[in-house]
C-alpha positions as CSV (number, residue, x, y, z in Angstrom):
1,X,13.0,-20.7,-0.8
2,X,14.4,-22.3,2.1
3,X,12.1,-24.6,4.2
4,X,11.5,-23.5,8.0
5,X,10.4,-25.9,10.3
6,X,6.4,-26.3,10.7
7,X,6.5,-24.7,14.2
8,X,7.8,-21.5,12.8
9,X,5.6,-21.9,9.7
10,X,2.4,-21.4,10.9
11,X,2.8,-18.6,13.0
12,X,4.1,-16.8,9.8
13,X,1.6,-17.8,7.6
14,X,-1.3,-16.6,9.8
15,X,0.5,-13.7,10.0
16,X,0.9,-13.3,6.4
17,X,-2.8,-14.0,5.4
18,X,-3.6,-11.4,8.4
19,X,-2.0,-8.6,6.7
20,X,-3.7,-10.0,3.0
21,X,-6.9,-9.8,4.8
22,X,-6.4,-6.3,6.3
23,X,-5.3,-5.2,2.7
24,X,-8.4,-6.2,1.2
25,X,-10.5,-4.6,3.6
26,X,-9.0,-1.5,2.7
27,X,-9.4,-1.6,-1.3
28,X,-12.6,-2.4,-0.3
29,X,-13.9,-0.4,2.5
30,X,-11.9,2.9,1.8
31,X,-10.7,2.6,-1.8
32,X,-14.0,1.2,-3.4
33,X,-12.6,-1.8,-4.5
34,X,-12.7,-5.2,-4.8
35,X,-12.5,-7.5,-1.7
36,X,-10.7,-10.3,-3.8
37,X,-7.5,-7.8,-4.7
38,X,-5.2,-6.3,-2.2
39,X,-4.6,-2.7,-2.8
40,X,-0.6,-3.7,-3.8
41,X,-1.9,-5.8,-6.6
42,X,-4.6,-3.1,-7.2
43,X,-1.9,-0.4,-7.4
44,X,-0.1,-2.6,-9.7
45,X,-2.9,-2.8,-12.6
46,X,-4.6,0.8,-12.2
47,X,-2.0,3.2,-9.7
48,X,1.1,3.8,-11.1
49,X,2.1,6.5,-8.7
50,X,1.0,4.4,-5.7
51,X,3.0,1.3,-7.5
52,X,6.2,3.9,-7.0
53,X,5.7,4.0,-3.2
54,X,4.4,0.9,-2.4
55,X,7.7,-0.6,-3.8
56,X,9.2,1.6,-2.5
57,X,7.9,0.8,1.3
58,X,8.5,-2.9,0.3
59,X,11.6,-2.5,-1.7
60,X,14.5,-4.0,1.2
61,X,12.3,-7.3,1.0
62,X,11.1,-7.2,-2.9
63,X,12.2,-5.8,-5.8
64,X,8.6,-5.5,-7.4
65,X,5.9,-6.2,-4.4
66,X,3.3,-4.5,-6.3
67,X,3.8,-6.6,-9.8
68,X,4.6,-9.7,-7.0
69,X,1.1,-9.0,-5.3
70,X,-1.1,-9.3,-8.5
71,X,0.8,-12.7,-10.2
72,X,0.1,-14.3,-6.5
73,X,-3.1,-13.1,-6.8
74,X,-3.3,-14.6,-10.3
75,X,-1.8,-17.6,-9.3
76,X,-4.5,-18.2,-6.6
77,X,-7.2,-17.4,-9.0
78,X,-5.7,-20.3,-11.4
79,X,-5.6,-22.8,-8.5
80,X,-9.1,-22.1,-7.8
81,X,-10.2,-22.5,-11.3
82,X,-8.6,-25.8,-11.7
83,X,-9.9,-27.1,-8.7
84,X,-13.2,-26.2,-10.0
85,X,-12.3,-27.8,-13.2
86,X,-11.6,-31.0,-11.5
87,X,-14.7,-31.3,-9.0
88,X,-16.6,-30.5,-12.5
89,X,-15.0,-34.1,-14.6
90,X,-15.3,-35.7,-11.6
């Protein structure tokens, strides 16, 4: 990925994070899920209708958002567990 100067960045990433945190809120509050998944990432494990039309919404920026979604997600997860890991041999 190309780098974009700090002053752009930021703005982006807020943004970004803004539209994770809405996403979770609605697995959550209207889908019964859980507030650590976004409802792409959810759609990708247990909808595959909604999988079809979420990448399809997403599909001139991603080929896959949904499958995309849930390895970030995993990603995260494994970040947090080896910080963990560390803080514990510490």
């Amino acid at each position: 990925m190309r780098r974009i100067p700090r002053l752009l960045y930021v703005p982006w990433r807020l943004a970004e994070m803004s539209a994770q945190l809405f996403s979770r809120a609605v697995n959550s509050v209207f889908l019964g899920g859980s507030t650590r998944q976004t409802v792409s990432a959810r759609a990708h494990v247990e909808w595959p209708r909604g999988r079809v039309w979420i990448n399809f919404l997403f599909s001139p920026f991603q080929k896959d958002h949904c499958a995309d979604a849930w390895l970030a997600e995993v990603a995260d997860a494994r970040k947090t567990l080896d910080r963990n890991n560390a803080l514990e041999t510490q």
